[in-house]
C-alpha positions as CSV (number, residue, x, y, z in Angstrom):
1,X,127.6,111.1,107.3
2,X,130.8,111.4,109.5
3,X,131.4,115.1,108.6
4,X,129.7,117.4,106.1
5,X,131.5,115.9,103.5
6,X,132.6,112.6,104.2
7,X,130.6,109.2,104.5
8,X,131.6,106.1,106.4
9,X,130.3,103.3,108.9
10,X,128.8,105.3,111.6
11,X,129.2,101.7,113.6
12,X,132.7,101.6,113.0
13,X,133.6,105.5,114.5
14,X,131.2,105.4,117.1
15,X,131.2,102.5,118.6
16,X,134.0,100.4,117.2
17,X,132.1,97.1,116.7
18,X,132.5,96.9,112.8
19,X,135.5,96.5,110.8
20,X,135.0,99.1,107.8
21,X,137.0,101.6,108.2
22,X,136.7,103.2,104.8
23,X,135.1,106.0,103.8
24,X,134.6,108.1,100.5
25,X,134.4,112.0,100.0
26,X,130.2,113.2,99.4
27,X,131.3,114.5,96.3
28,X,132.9,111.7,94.4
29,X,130.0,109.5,95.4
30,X,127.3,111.6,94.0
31,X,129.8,112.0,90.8
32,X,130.7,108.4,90.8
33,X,126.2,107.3,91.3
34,X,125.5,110.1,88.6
35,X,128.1,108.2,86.0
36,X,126.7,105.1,87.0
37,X,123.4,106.5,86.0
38,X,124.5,107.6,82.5
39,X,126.9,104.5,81.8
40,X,126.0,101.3,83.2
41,X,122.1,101.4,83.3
42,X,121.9,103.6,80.1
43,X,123.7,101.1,77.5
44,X,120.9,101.0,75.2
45,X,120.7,97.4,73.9
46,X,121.5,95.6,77.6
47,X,118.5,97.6,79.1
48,X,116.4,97.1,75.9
49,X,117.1,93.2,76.7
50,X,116.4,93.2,80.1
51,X,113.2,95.4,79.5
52,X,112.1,93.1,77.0
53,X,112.4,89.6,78.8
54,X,110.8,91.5,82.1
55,X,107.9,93.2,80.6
56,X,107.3,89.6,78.3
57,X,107.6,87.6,82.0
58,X,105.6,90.2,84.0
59,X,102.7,90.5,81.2
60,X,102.6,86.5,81.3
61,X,102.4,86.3,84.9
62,X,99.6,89.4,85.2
63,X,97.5,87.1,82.6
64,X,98.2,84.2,83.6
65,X,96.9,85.0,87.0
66,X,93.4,87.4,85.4
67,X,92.6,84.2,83.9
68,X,93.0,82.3,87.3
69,X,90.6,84.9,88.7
70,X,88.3,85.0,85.8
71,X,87.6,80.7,85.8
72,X,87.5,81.7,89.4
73,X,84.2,84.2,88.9
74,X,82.8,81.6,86.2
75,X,83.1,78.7,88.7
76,X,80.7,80.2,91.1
77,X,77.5,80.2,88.3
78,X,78.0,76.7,87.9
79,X,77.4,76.0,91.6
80,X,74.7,78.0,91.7
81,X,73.3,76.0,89.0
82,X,73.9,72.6,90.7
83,X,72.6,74.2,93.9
84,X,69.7,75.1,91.9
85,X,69.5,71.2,90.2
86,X,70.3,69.6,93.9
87,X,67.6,71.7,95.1
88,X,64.7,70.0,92.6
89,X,65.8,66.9,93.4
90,X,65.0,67.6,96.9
91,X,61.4,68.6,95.7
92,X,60.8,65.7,93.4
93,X,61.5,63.1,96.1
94,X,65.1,62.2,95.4
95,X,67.4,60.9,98.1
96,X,67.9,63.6,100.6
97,X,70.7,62.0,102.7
98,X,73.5,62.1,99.0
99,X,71.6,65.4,98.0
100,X,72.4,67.1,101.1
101,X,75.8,65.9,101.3
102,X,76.5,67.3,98.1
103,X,75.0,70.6,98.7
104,X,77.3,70.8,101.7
105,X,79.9,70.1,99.5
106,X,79.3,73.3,97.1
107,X,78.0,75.3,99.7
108,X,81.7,75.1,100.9
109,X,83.3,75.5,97.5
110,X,81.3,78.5,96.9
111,X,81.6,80.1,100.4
112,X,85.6,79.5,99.9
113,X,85.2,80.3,96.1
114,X,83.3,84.0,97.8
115,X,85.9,84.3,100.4
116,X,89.1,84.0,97.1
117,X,88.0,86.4,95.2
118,X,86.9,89.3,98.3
119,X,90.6,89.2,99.1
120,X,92.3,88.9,95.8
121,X,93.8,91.7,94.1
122,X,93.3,92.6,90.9
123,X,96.3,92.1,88.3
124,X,98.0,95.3,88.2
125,X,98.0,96.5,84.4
126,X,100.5,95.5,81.5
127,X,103.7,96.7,81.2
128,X,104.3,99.6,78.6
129,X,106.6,97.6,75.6
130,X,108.3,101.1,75.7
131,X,109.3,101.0,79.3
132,X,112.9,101.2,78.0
133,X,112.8,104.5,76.7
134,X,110.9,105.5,79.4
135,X,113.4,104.4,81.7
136,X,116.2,106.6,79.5
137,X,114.2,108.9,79.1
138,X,114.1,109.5,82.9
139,X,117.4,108.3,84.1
140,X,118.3,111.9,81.6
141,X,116.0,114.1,83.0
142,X,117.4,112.9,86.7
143,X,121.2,113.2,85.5
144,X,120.6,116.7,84.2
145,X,118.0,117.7,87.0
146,X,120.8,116.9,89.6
147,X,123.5,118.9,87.4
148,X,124.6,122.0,88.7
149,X,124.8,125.5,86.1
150,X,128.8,124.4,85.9
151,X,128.1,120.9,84.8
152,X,129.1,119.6,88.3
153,X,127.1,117.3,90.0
154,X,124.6,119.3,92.7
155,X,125.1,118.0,96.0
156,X,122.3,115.7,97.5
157,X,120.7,116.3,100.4
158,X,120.6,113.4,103.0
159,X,117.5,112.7,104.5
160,X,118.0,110.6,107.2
161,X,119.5,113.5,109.3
């Protein structure tokens, strides 16, 4: 904000070190972001698309990686188990030099196995296969929440003063 009503490169008036020297009127931005809104990410069958293809490619990944964690949690039974096994070996007489060598060996898979899944996060839930008329549905209620009684865009208030 230069003024109260006009925006530009605060760089470029203060100090001179930038280039852009335009600037646009408060007013016909907000108008100009508020057709945006209604326009260009409201055309029904582009957005449909797009939320289509990202909620198919965001579902996969979200599975893809809950079944990554869940062979994860199912490994660490089976080493337990061959812990277990290694472990009666031991007691019957078997050769303790290989038999500890491989219970190092899962002792470290487990530990690491342990240490995986304390600081993974679970997969944040599926997409809604909705989203997209959720999304209109919302861009709308912002349009018309930021329209003033005389159907002119409301002025925004800047936060960053």
């Amino acid at each position: 904000m230069i003024s109260k009503d006009l925006l530009s490169c605060a760089t470029a008036r203060n100090k001179g070190t930038c280039d852009n020297r335009l600037n646009i009127r408060r007013d016909a931005l907000e108008a100009s972001v508020l057709s945006g809104l209604r326009t260009h990410l409201m055309e029904p069958e582009l957005f449909k698309e797009f939320c289509d293809e990202f909620t198919r490619e965001a579902n996969r990944l979200r599975i893809e990686r809950g079944a990554g964690l869940a062979a994860t949690r199912d490994e660490l039974p089976r080493i337990e188990r061959e812990l277990g096994k290694l472990l009666a070996a031991i007691k019957a007489g078997g050769p303790i030099e290989a038999i500890v060598e491989d219970m190092k060996r899962l002792e470290a898979r487990k530990a690491a196995l342990i240490d995986l899944l304390s600081n993974a996060e679970e997969p944040t839930s599926l997409l809604h296969p909705n989203i997209a008329e959720i999304y209109r549905q919302r861009v709308a209620a912002l349009y018309e929440s930021l329209q003033s009684e005389d159907g002119e865009p409301r002025r925004l208030r800047c936060s960053a003063r």
